[in-house]
N, C-alpha and C positions, 0 to 999 in steps of 0.2 A: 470537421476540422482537418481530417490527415486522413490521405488516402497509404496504399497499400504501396510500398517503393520496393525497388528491388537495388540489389551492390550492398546488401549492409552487412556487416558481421555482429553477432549476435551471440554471448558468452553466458550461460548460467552459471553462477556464484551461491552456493550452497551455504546457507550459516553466514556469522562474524568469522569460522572460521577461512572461509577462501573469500569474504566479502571485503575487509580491513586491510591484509596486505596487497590485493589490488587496488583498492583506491589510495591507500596510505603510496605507495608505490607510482601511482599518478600523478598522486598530488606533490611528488618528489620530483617527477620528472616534469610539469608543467613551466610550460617558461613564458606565458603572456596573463594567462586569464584561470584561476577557480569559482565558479560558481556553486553555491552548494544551499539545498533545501530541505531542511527534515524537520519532521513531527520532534523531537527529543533530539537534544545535544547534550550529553550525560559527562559530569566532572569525573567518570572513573577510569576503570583499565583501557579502556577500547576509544572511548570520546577522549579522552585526555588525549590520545597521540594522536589520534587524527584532528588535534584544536594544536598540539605541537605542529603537526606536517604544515596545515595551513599558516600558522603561523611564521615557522619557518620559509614557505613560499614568498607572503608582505615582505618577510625583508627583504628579500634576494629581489626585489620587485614586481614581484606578481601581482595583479589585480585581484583581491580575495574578497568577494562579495558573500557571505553567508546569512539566511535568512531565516529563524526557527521560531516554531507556534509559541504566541504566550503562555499558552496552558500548556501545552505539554513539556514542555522546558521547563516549567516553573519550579519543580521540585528539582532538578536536575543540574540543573546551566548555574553552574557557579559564580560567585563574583571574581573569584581569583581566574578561574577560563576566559570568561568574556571580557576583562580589562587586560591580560595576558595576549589577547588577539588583537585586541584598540589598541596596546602598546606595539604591537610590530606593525600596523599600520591596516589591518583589513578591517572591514565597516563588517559591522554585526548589528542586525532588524532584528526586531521582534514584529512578529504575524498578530494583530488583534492582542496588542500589553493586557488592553484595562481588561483585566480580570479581579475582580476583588470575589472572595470570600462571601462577603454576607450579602451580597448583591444577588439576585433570582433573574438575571434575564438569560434567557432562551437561548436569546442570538448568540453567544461568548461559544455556541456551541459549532458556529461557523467555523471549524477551524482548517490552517494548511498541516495536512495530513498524507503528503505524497514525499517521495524520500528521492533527491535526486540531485547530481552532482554531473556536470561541465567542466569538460578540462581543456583549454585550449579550441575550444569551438569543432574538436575534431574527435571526443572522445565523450561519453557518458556513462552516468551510472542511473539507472532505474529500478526500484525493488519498494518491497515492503521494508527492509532491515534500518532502524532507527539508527542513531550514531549514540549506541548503548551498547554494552557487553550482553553478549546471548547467558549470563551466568547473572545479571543484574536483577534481579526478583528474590523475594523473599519466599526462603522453604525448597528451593528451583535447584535442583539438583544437576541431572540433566542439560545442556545448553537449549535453550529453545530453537523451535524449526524454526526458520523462514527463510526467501529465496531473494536473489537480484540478479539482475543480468547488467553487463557490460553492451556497449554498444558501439560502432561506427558504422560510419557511412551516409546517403542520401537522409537517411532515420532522424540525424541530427537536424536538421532546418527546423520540423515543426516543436522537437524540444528546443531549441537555441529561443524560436519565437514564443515558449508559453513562460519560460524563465523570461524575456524582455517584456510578457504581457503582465507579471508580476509585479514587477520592479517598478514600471509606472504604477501599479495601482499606489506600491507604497510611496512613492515618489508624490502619489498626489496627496494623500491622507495624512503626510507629515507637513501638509498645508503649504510649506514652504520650500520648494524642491531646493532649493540653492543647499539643506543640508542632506542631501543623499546625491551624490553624484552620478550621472548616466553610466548604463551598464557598457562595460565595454567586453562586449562577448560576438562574435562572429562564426557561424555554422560553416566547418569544412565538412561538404557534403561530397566527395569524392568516394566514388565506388571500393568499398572497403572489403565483399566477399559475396558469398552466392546465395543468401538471406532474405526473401522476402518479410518485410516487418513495418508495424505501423506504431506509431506511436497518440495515445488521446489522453485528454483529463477532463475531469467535469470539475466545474466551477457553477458560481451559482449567476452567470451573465449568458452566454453566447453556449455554452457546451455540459447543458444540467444533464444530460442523459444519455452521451455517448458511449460512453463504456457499460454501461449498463444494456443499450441498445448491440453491440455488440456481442456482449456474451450471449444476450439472447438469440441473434442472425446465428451465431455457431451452433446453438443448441438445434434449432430448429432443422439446421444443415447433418446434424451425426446419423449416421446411417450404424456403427457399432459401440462405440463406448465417450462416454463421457464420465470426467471426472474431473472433482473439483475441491479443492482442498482451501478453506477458511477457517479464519479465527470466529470471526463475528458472524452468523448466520442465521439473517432473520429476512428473507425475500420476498417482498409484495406478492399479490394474487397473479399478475402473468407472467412473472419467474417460475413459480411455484407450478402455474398449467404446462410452462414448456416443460420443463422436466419432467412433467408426467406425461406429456404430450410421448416425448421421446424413449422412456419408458415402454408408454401402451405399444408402438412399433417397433418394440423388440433390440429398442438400444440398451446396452448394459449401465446405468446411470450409479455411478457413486460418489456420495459427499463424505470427504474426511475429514470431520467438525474437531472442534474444541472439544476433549473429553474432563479436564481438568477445570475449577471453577477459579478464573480469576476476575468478573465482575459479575453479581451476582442476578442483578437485575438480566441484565441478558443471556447470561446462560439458562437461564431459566423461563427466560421468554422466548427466545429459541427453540426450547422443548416442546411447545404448545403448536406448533409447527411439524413434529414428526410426524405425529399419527396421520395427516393430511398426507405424504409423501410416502412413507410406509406402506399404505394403503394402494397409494397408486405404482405401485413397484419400483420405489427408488428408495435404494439400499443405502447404509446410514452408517459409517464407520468413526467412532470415537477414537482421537487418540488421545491415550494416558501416560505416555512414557515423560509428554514433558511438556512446556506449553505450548501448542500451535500457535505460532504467529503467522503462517506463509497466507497469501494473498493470490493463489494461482488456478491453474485450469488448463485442461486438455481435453480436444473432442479427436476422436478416429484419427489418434498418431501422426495429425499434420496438421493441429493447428493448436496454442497454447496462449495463455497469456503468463506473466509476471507482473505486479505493480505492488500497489500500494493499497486497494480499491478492494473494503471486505463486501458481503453479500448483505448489507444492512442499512438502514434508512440512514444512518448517520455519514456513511462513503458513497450511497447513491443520492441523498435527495439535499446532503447539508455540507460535507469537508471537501476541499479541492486534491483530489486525487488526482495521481497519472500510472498508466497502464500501456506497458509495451505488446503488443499483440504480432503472433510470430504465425507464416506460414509455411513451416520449414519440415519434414517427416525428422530429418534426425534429432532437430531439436526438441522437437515433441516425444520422441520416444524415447529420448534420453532422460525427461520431466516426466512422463512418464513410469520408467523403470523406477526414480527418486520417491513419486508417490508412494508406488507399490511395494517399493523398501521399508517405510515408511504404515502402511496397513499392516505388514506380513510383522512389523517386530515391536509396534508400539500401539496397534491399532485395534478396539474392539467392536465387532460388529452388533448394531444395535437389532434383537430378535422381533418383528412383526407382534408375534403371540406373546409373549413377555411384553411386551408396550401395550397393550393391550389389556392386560391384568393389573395394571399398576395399581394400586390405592387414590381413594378420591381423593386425600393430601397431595400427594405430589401432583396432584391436575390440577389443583384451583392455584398450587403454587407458581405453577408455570402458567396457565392461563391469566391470573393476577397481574404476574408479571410483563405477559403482552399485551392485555389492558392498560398498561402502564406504558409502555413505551408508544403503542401506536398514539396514546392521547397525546403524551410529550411532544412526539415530534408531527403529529398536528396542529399546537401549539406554536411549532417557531413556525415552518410554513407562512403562521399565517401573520405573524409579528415580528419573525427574527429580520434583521439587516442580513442584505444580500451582498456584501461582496467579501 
């Protein structure tokens, strides 16, 4: 889909806290066009003002196109928000509505799960970080981790094109395009800094295994350390070889997984997973301080990704993610140093010899549990609706 361009500037954005006043701040100064796509658009401290900025943008005449999953919105996305945006004049989609409750299908699990925002066709946002407050969870002390990068330059053409490859889709599916009007969004692709950086997502048409194909190429490429920090971590069998692959030749390989349980089926399907990587010397660090949401990765201090895209069948093989991929030393060692801030004061490392001794309980429960998922999502595979 997107080769490797160079002129981009490329900004990491730590938390809601430096992620919210950059885009709320965009979306102020924006004077043609906001495009905006996320998993969750939340009625509270952080979604409310960013559902203000764009709002305030419609009036003043902005084209405000915002686009959010029916499921994941669902608890979230208010009626007072979403009629509050229709009243200043920007159009608000839902990703896949029919969601009912007592309904079993599979496919509803197709979702758009990439979090990404267009400003002016000159400027972008790319990240894991939903339009929710990092404080928004129950019991969550702590603000959750997770990352976004800012972006311009050349980078923009193939986001400007996967946000236009959206819009048609919904455009078509609302049967009647006359009620969703053409996007009107334009890539200024003008050399913005000294960045090499690529932008992919995978969807379930033209680009099911890009980013996935990628972190693999890098893996495969680390001559000293790789490191990779996810919420959701449950990685097919050639995931799982490279990393051991990289391991056996003497790469330093570490995963900074979810330590805290917040769905249970997969954190525990996950587990059934260590002893496999443990084994082949890739080192396993839990963080407990608060909940991991970040969605990133560094291999040998000059190559990183940011997106949206966890390590698990549900962002590899079923939700439409996007993933900025960066070939830059500093900003790789800048994500980097954030990691390892990150292991050194909220992180514990999981012991080889201790996993090892655990009780047959906690193995059938985790084993149960990846019983469970791998059948599920052989299941949509084989009956879910693709787009």
């Amino acid at each position: 889909m997107s080769t490797y361009s160079v002129g981009n500037r490329v900004t990491l954005l730590r938390n809601g806290t430096e992620y919210f006043p950059a885009l709320i701040t965009a979306i102020e100064a924006a004077e043609r066009s906001v495009y905006v796509e996320a998993y969750i658009l939340a009625d509270d401290a952080s979604g409310a003002v960013v559902a203000d900025a764009l709002a305030a943008a419609a009036e003043r005449g902005v084209s405000v196109r915002v686009v959010v999953d029916g499921f994941g919105s669902k608890a979230y996305l208010t009626a007072r928000l979403r009629d509050a945006l229709l009243r200043a004049g920007a159009w608000i989609v839902l990703y896949r509505a029919d969601v009912f409750p007592n309904t079993w299908r599979l496919a509803r699990l197709r979702r758009l799960h990439r979090k990404l925002v267009v400003i002016d066709g000159t400027s972008a946002f790319v990240g894991g970080i939903n339009l929710i407050d990092d404080m928004n969870t129950p019991g969550h002390t702590p603000p959750r981790i997770d990352f976004a990068v800012r972006v311009e330059g050349p980078i923009l053409e193939p986001i400007v094109d996967a946000a236009h490859r959206l819009w048609r889709v919904l455009r078509v599916v609302n049967l009647d395009p006359r009620r969703l009007p053409t996007l009107e969004l334009i890539a200024n692709a003008a050399n913005a800094g000294p960045t090499t950086a690529k932008f992919l997502v995978r969807d379930n048409f033209r680009y099911r295994r890009h980013i996935e194909h990628a972190y693999l190429a890098a893996i495969r490429s680390a001559r000293e350390e790789v490191i990779i920090a996810c919420a959701y971590f449950f990685p097919g069998i050639r995931f799982r070889r490279e990393l051991i692959a990289a391991a056996a030749r003497g790469v330093k390989v570490t995963l900074l997984l979810q330590g805290r349980v917040e769905y249970a089926v997969l954190h525990h399907g996950s587990k059934a997973l260590y002893g496999q990587l443990l084994e082949g010397g890739v080192g396993i660090v839990e963080y407990e301080k608060s909940f991991l949401h970040a969605k990133v990765a560094v291999v040998d201090r000059r190559w990183a990704t940011v997106g949206s895209s966890n390590i698990d069948p549900f962002s590899l093989l079923l939700a439409r993610e996007a993933n900025v991929f960066v070939r830059d030393r500093d900003f790789a060692t800048e994500l980097t140093q954030e990691l390892g801030s990150l292991i050194a004061t909220g992180g514990r490392k999981v012991d080889p010899d201790r996993w090892r001794e655990r009780g047959w309980f906690a193995r059938v429960l985790d084993w149960a549990a990846y019983g469970f998922i791998r059948a599920a999502i052989g299941f949509v595979g084989s009956r879910g609706k693709r787009w």
